[in-house]
C-alpha positions in Angstrom: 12.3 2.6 8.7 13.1 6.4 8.6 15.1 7.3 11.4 14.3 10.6 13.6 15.9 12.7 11.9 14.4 11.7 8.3 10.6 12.5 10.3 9.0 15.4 9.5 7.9 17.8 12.3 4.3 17.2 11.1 2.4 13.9 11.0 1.0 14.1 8.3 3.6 15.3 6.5 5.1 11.6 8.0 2.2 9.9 6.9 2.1 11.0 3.3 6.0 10.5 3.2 5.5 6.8 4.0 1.9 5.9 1.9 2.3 9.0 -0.2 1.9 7.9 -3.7 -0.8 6.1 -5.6 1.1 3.0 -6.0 1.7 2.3 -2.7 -2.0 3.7 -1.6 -2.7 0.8 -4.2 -0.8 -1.9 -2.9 -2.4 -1.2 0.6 -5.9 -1.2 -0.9 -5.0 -4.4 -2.2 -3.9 -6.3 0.9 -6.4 -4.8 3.4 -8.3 -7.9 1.5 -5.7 -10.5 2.0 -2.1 -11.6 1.2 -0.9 -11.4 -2.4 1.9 -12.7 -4.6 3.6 -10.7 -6.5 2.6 -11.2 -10.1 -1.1 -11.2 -8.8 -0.2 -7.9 -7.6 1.3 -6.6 -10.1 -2.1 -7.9 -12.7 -4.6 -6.1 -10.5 -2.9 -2.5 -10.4 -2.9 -1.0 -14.2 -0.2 0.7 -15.4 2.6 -0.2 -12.4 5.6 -2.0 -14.0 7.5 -4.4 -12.5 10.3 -2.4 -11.2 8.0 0.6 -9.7 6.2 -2.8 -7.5 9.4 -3.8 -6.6 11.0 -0.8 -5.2 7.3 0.4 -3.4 7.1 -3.2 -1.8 10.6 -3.2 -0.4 10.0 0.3 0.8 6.9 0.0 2.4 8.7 -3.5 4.2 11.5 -1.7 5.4 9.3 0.9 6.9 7.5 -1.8 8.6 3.6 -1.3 7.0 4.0 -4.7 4.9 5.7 -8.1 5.7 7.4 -10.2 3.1 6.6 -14.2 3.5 8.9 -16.3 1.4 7.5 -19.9 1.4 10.4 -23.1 0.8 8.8 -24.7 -1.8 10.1 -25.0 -5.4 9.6 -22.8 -7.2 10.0 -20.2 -4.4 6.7 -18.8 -3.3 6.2 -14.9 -1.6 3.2 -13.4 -0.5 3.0 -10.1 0.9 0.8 -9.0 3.5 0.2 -5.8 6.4 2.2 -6.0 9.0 -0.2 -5.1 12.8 1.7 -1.2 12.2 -0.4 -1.5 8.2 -3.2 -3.0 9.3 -3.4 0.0 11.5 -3.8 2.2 8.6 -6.8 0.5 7.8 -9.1 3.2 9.1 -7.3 5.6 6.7 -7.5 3.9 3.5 -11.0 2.4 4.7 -12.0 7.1 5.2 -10.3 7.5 1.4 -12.2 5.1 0.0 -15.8 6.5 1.2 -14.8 9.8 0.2 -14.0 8.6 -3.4 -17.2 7.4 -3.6 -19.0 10.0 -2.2 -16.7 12.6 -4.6 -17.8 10.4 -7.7 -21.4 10.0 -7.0 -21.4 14.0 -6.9 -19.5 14.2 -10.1 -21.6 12.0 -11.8 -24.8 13.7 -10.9 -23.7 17.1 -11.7 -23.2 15.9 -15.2 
């Protein structure tokens, strides 16, 4: 979690700090459906190696948006899924999402 003094003055300046890139806006998108593993995860977003998942999953756990579930079977079996403080983030993803649309159903008819 950042501490007060690593918060920006502005929220949404804290906001973008914390979901701020398109891999982690991607990981959200992905578990406002339901829990995934990681190789699943790291299947269904293009282009994001396995490294880049690993350090935006650990980041958006320690800032509390995502928990990490690690199951005691063999082999060893996590899923990741949004924690009540990235479920509440839902709304914003949810707004992003209709705008997209909306922004490519203009592009496509001005063509």
């Amino acid at each position: 979690m950042l501490t007060k003094e690593e918060l920006p003055d502005c929220p949404v300046a804290t906001t973008v700090q914390l979901i701020g890139n398109k891999w982690k806006l991607l990981i959200l998108r992905n578990l406002l459906v339901r829990p995934w593993r990681f190789n699943e995860m790291l299947r269904s977003i293009p282009g994001i190696s396995q490294k880049v998942l690993t350090d935006n999953l650990r980041a958006l756990e320690n800032d509390g948006i995502i928990t990490r579930t690690v199951f005691p079977e063999v082999p060893p079996r996590v899923e990741y899924a949004l924690s009540e403080l990235g479920n509440s983030m839902r709304p914003i993803i949810e707004t992003m999402e209709i705008w997209g649309k909306v922004y490519q159903q203009m592009i496509r008819t001005a063509e």
